[in-house]
VOTIVEX-410817 format. One line per 10 residues: number of its first residue (from 1); their letters; for each residue x, z, y of C-alpha. Coordinates in Angstrom, 3 decimals, decimal comma. Layout:
REM residues N
NUM	a	X Z Y ~ ... .
***
This chain:
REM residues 482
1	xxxxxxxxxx	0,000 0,000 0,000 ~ 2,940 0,624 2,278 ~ 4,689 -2,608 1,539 ~ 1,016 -4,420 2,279 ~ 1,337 -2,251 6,340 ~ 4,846 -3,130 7,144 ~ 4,401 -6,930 5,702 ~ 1,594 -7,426 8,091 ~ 3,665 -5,452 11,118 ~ 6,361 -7,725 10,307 .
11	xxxxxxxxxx	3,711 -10,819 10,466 ~ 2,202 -9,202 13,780 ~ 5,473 -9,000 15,705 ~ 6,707 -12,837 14,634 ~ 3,488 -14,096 15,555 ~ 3,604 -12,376 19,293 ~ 7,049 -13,723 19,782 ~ 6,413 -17,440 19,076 ~ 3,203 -17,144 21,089 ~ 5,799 -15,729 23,611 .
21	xxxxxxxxxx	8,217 -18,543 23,248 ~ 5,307 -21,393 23,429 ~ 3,721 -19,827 26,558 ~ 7,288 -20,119 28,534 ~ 7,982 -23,687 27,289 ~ 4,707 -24,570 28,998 ~ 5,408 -22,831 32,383 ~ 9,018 -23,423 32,386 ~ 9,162 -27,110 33,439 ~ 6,983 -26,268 36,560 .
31	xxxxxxxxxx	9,784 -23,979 38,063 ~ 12,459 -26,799 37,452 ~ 13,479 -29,938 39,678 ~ 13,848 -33,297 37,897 ~ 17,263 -34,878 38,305 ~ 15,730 -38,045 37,500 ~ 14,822 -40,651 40,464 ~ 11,144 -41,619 41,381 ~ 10,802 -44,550 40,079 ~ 8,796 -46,838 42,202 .
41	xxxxxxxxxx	5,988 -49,475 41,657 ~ 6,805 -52,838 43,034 ~ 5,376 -56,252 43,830 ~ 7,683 -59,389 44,195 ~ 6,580 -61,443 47,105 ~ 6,179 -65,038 45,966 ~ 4,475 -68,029 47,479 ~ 1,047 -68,580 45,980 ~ -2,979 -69,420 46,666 ~ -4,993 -67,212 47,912 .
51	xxxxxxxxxx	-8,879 -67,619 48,021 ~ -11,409 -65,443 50,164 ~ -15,185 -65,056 48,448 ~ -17,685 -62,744 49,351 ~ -19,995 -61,363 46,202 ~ -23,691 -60,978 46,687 ~ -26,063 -59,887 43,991 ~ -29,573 -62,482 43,914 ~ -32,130 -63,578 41,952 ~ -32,919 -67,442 40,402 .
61	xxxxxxxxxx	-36,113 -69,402 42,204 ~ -37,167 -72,869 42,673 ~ -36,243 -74,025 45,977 ~ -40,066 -75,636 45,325 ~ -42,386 -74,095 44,349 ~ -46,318 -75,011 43,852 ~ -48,042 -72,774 44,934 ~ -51,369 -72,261 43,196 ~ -53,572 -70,629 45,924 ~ -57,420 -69,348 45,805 .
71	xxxxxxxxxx	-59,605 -72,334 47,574 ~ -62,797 -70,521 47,819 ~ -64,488 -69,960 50,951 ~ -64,479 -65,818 51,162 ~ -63,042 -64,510 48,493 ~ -63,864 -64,612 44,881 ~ -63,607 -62,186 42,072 ~ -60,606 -62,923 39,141 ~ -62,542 -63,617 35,645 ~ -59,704 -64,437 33,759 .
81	xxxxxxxxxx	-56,402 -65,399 34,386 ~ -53,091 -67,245 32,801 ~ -50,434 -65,093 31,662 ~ -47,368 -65,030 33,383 ~ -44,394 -67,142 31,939 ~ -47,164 -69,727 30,244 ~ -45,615 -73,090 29,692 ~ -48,765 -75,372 30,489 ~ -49,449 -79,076 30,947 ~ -51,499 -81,115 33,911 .
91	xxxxxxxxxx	-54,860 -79,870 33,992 ~ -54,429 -76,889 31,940 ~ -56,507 -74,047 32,975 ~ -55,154 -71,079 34,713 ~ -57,790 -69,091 36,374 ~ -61,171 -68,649 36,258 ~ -63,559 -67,137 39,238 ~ -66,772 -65,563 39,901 ~ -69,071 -68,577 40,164 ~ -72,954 -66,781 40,463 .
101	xxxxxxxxxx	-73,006 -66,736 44,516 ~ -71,896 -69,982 44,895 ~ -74,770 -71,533 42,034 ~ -77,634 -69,387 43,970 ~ -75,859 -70,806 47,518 ~ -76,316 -74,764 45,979 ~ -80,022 -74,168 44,718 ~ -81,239 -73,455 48,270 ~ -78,876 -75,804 49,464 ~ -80,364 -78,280 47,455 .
111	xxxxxxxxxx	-83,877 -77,402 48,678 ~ -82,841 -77,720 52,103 ~ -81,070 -81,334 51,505 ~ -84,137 -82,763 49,497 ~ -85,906 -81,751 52,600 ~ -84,065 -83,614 55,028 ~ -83,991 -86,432 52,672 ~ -87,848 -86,805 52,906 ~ -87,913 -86,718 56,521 ~ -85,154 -89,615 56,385 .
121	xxxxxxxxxx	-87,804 -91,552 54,483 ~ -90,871 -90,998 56,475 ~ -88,701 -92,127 59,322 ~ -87,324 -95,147 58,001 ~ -90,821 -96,059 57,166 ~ -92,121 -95,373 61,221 ~ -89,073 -97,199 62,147 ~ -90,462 -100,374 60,027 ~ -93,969 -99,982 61,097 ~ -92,848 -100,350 64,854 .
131	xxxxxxxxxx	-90,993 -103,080 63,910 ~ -93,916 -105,085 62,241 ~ -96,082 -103,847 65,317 ~ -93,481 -105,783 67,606 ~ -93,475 -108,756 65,409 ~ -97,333 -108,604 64,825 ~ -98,125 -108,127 68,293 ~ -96,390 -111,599 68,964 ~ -97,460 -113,506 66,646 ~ -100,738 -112,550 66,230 .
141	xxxxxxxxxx	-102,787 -110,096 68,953 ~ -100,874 -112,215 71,694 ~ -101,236 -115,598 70,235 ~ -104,728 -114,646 70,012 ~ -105,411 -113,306 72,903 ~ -103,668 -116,658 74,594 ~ -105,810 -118,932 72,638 ~ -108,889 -117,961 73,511 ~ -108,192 -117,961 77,099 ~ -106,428 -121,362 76,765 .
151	xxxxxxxxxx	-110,144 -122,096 75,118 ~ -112,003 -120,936 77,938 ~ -110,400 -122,539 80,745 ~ -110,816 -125,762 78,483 ~ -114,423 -124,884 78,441 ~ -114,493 -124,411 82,218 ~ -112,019 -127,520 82,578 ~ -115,227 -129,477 80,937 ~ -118,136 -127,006 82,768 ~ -116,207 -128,160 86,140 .
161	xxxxxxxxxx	-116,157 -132,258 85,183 ~ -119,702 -132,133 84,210 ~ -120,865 -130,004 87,534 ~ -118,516 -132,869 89,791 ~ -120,914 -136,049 88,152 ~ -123,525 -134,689 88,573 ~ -123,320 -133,571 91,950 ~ -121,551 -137,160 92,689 ~ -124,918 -138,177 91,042 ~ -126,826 -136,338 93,542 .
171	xxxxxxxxxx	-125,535 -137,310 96,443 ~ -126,133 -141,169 95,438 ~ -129,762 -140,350 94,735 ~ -129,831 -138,301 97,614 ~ -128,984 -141,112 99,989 ~ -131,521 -143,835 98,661 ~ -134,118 -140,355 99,235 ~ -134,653 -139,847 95,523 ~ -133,461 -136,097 95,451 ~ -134,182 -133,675 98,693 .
181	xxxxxxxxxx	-131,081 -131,941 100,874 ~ -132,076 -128,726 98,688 ~ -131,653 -130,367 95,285 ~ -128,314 -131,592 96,860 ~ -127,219 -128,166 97,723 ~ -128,176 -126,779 94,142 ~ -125,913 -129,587 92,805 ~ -122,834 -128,411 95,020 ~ -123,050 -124,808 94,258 ~ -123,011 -125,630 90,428 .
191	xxxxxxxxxx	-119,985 -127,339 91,005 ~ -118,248 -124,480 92,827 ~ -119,593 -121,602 90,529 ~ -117,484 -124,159 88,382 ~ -114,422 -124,086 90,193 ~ -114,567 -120,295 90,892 ~ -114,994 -120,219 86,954 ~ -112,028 -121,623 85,801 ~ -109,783 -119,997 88,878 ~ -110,875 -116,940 86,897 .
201	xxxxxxxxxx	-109,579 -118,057 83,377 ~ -106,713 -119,133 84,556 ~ -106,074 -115,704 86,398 ~ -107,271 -113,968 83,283 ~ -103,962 -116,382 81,353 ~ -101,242 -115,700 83,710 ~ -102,546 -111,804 83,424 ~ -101,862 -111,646 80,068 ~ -98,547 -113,630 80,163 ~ -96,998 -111,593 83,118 .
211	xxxxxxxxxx	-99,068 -108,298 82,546 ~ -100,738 -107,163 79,642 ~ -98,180 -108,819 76,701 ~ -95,256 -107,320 79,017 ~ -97,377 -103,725 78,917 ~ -97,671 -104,093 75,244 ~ -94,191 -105,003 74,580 ~ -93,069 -101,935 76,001 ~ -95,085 -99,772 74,648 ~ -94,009 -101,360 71,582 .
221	xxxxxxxxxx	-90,756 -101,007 72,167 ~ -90,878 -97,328 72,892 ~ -92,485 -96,770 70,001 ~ -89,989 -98,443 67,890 ~ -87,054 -96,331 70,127 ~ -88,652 -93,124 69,306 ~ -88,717 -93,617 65,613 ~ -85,196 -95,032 65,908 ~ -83,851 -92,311 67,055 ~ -85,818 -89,900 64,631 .
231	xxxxxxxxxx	-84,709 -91,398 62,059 ~ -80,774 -91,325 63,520 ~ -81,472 -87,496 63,814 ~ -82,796 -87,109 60,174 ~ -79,844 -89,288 58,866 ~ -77,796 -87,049 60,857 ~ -79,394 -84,043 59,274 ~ -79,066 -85,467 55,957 ~ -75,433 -86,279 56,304 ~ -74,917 -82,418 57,568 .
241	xxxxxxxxxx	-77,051 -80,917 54,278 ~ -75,145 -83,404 51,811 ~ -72,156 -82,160 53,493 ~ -72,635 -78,302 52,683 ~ -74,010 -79,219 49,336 ~ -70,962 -80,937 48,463 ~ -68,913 -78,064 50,000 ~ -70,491 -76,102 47,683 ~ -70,216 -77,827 45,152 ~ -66,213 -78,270 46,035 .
251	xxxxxxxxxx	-66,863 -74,555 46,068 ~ -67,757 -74,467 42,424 ~ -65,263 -76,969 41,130 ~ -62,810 -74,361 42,916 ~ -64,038 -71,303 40,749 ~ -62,510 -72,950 38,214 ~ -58,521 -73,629 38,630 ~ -56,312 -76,105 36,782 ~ -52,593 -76,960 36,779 ~ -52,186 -80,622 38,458 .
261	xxxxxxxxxx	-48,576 -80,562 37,432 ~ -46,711 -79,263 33,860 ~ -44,171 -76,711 33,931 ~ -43,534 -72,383 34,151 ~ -46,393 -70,081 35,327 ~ -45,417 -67,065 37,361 ~ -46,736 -64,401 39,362 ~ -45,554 -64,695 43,292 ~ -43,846 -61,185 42,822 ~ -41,846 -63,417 41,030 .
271	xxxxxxxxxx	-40,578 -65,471 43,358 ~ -39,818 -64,901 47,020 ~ -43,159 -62,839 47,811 ~ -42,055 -59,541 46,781 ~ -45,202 -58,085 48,736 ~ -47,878 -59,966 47,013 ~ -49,243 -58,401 44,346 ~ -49,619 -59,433 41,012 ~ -53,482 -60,292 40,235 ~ -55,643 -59,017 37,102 .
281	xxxxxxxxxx	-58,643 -59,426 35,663 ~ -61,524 -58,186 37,743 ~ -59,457 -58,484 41,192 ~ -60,834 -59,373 44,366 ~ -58,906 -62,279 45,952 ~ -59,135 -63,450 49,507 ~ -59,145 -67,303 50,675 ~ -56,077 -69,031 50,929 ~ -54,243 -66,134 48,716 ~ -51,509 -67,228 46,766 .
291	xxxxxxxxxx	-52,130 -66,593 43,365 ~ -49,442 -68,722 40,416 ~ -46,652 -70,553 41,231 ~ -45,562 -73,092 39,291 ~ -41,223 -73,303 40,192 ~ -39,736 -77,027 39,839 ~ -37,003 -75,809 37,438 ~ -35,201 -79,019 38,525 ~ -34,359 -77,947 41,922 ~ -33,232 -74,328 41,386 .
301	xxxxxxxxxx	-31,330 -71,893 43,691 ~ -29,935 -68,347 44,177 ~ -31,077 -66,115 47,281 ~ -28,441 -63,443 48,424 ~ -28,478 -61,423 51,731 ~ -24,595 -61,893 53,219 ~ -23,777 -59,151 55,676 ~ -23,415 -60,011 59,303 ~ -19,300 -59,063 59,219 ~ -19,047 -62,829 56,975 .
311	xxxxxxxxxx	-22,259 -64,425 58,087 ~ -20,411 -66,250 60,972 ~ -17,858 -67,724 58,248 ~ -20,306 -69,208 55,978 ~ -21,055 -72,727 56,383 ~ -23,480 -75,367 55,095 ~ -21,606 -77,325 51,708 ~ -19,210 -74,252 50,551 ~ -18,731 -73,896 47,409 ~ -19,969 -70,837 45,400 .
321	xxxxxxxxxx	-19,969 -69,327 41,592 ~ -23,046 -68,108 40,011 ~ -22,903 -66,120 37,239 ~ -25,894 -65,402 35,174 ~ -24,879 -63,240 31,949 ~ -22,978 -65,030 29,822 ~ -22,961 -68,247 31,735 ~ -20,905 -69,376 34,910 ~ -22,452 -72,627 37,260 ~ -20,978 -73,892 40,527 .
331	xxxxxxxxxx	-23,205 -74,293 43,101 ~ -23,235 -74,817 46,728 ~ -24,565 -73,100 50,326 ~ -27,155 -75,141 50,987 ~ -29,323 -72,753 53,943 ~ -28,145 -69,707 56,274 ~ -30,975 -67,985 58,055 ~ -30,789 -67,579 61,289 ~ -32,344 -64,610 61,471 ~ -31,794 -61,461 59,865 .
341	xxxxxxxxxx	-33,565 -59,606 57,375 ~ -35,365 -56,349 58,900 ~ -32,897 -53,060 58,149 ~ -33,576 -49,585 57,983 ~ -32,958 -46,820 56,017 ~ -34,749 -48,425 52,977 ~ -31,818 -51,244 53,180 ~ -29,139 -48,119 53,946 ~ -29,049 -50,262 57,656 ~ -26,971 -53,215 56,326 .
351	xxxxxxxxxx	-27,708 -56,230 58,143 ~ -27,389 -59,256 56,033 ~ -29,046 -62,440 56,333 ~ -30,802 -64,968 53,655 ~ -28,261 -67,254 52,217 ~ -29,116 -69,712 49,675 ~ -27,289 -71,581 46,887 ~ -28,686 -74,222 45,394 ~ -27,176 -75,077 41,573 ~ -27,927 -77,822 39,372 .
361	xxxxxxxxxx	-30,288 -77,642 36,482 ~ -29,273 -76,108 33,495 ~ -30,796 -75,620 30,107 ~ -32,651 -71,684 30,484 ~ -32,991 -71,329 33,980 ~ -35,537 -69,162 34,707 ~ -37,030 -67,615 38,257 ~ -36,269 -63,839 38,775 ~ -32,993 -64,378 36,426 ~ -30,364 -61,786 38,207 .
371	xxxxxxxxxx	-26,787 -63,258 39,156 ~ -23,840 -62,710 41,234 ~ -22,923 -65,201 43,230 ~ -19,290 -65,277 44,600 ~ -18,861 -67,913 47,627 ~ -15,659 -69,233 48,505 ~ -15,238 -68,894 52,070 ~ -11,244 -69,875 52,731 ~ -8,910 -71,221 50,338 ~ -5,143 -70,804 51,307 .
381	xxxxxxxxxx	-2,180 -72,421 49,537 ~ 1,323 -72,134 49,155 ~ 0,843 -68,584 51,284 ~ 3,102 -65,041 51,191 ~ 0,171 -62,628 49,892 ~ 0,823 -58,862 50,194 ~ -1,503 -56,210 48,147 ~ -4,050 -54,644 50,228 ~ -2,811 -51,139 48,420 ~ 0,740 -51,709 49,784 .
391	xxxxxxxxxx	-0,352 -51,916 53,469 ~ -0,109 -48,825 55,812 ~ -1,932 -49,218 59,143 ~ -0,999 -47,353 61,975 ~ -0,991 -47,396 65,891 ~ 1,514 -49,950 66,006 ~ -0,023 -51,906 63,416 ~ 0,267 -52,595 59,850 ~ 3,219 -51,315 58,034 ~ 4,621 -51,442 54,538 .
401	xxxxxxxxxx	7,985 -50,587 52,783 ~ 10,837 -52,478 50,825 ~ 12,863 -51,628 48,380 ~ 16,370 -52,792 48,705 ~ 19,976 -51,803 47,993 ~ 20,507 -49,691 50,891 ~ 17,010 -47,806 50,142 ~ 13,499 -47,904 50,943 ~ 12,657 -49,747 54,656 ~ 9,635 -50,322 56,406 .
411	xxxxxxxxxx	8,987 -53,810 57,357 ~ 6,130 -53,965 60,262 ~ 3,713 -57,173 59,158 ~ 1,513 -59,587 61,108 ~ -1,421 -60,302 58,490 ~ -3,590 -63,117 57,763 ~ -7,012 -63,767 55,842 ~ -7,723 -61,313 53,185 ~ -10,211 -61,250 50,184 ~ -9,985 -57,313 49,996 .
421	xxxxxxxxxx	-7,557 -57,395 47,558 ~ -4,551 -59,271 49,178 ~ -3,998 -60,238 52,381 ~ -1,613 -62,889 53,760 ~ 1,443 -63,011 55,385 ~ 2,355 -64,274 58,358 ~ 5,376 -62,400 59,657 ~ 7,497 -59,599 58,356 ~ 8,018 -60,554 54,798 ~ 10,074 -62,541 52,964 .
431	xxxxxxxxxx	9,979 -64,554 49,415 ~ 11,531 -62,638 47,258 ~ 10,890 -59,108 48,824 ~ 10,176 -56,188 46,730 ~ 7,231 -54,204 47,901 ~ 6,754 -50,762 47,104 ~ 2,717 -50,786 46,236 ~ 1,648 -47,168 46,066 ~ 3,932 -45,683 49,486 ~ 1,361 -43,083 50,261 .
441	xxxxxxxxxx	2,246 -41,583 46,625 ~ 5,872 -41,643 47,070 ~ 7,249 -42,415 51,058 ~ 6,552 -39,633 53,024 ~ 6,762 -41,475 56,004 ~ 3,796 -43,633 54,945 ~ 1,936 -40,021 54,049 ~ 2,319 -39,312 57,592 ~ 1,768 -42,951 59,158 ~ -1,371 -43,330 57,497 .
451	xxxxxxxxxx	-3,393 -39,503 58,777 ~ -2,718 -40,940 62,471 ~ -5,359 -42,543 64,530 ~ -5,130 -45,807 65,149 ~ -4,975 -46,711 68,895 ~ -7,937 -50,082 68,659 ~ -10,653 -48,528 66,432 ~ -13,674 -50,327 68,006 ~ -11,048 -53,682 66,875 ~ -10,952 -53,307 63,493 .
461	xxxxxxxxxx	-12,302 -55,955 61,040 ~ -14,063 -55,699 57,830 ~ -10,604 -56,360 56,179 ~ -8,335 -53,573 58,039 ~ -11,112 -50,939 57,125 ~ -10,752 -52,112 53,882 ~ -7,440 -51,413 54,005 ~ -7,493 -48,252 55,647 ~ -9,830 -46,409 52,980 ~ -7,600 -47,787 50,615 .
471	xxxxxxxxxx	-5,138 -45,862 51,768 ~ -7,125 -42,747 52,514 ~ -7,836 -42,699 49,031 ~ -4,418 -42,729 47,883 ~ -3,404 -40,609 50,326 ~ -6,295 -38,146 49,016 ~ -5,239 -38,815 45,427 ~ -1,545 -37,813 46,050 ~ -2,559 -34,287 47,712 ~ -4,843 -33,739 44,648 .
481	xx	-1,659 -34,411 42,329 ~ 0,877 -31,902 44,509 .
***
């Protein structure tokens, strides 16, 4: 039992000792200097190209779309509709409206419009009757009427001749004394009761030639006017009823709606009317609402939003990369907006503005398809390019450091274009030069470059604050380590 208590003191005081040992081999190295050198990270300057892209997330749409829109007259209520993402063909059904208010509105329509119709008729028929009375009139009361006072001025014509011998008579038996002065005197006034006769017949004929047929005519005439221009108000009225029965009926027709060309059914919160929502059985739709769209898959685009800081470099024709998934298309800018979209704390107030790329058509394309969409804004060849990590700005500019064979110097650089990640070089910098690319971990002098304020802060471009919370974050990174 004794041997058992001092084997396991024995065991006790090894253990403690190594535990010892172990605990100082971990602290140790933290209480001793390195001899070694810091070795640096370096870039070797070389000529090279250089290209400058801005990346915008956006979604695939038709840069046409057909919009399939609800055509009747106040509203309707959604029966049945398509689903969205249909394939259909010309003249395939898509949605199907309310169509009791519009049947009731085209029975009393109907009413109305057989009513004018029969008032059309009964005019027509007055209009013909006034015509016939013209035509009657002329050839019949007046010829007439002109005949038989032709006839009796004839009849006095012959009254007169027969009056004239026989007073011619009288006077011949008058002078041999046959017939007394009184007989004589009968014998004249019968011949001028004749004369006064036809005087009157012949006044009675130019009376109805310049008078009474004239008076008739225009009463005829008026009468034919009149029912002329009833029957131009009933055709009127007729053309007005057929008109809103045929609206309704266009009204109808419109209850029911059909695909006039083939292709992709979608819902417009599919497409660029984020806002409009989707419809459903049952929903009440207003006139003129846009309800399917049918995208031309053959003329396809991307919509991004560019922010204003590379708006002003963006130009109609550039060339851009889409990717979508797995697949990569070149495409080009082909509209800028020249407004802005509306920012606020929903868009985190970035200003950007509607940018579109058209691409070619492509096997799968679909609208609402996410991509990202690099556009190539400069291309520079043959250039000095410095890493955006290895620049230090500063109030006298932008700084970085060498490594040569006399140590580490700092080369003060005039800079170029820059994609964010490397930025040219116009001055400062030769080929060949190696640049230390992390100084804010290891140059002290950079450490203390980069915490001063610069002395143009309202100057700087997108690129130099690019730059600058590069460096911050290095900076930041390095204090964490010490």
């Amino acid at each position: 039992m004794s041997s058992i208590l001092q084997f396991t003191k024995r065991f006790g005081i090894a253990f403690l000792v190594i535990a010892g040992l172990t605990a100082m081999g971990a602290i140790a190295p933290r209480f001793m200097k390195s001899s070694e050198p810091v070795k640096h990270l370096t870039h070797t300057m070389a000529l090279g190209s250089l290209s400058v892209t801005v990346t915008e997330n956006g979604a695939v749409e038709s840069s046409n779309n057909k919009e399939i829109k609800c055509l009747v007259q106040g509203g309707s209520t959604v029966l049945w509709v398509i689903e969205t993402g249909t394939l259909v063909n010309s003249g395939d059904e898509l949605v199907r409206l309310d169509q009791s208010k519009i049947e009731d509105k085209i029975l009393q329509q109907r009413i109305v419009y057989e009513t004018a119709l029969a008032n059309k008729i009964t005019a027509e028929s007055d209009v013909a009757v006034a015509e016939i009375s013209i035509t009657e009139y002329l050839e019949g009361s007046y010829k007439e009427s002109r005949s038989l006072v032709e006839k009796e001025i004839f009849e006095a014509e012959q009254s007169l001749r027969k009056t004239e011998l026989a007073y011619d008579s009288a006077i011949r038996l008058a002078a041999k004394g046959v017939l007394k002065s009184l007989q004589l005197e009968g014998e004249k006034f019968a011949v001028d009761s004749a004369k006064k006769d036809l005087e009157l017949k012949k006044t009675k004929l130019e009376s109805l030639e310049r008078y009474s047929k004239e008076k008739m005519m225009q009463q005829l005439r008026s009468t034919l006017r009149a029912a002329q221009a009833k029957l131009a108000s009933f055709e009127a009225s007729l053309e007005l009823e057929k008109t809103r029965l045929d609206r309704e009926k266009q009204q109808l027709a419109n209850c029911v709606i059909r695909a006039d060309t083939a292709g992709m059914v979608i819902f417009p919160s599919m497409a660029a009317w984020k806002d409009t929502p989707d419809i459903t059985e049952g929903a009440v739709v207003r006139e003129q609402q846009t309800l399917l769209v049918i995208p031309d898959v053959s003329k396809m685009q991307v919509k991004v939003g560019i922010h204003e800081s590379k708006v002003d470099r963006l130009k109609v024709g550039m060339p851009a990369k889409v990717q979508l998934q797995d697949l990569v298309l070149e495409g080009e800018v082909s509209e800028i907006a020249e407004v802005t979209r509306p920012a606020g704390w929903w868009t985190g107030n970035l200003v950007k503005y509607d940018t579109k790329i058209a691409i070619k058509p492509h096997p799968g394309l679909k609208p609402g398809m996410s991509a990202v969409v690099d556009v190539v804004l400069a291309t520079h060849d043959n250039v000095l390019t410095i890493p955006v990590a290895s620049i230090v700005e500063s109030k006298d500019g932008f700084t970085c450091w060498v490594e040569t064979l006399q140590g580490v110097q700092q080369r003060v650089l005039q800079l170029g274009d820059t994609n964010d990640e490397f930025s040219v070089v116009q001055d400062g910098l030769a080929e060949g030069d190696q640049i230390i690319l992390n100084p804010l971990a290891f140059v002290k002098e950079a450490q203390a470059l980069a915490i001063q304020p610069t002395s143009r802060p309202d100057e700087k471009t997108a690129s130099e604050n690019a730059k600058t919370e590069s460096n911050k974050k290095e900076l930041s990174q390095v204090s964490n380590r010490k």
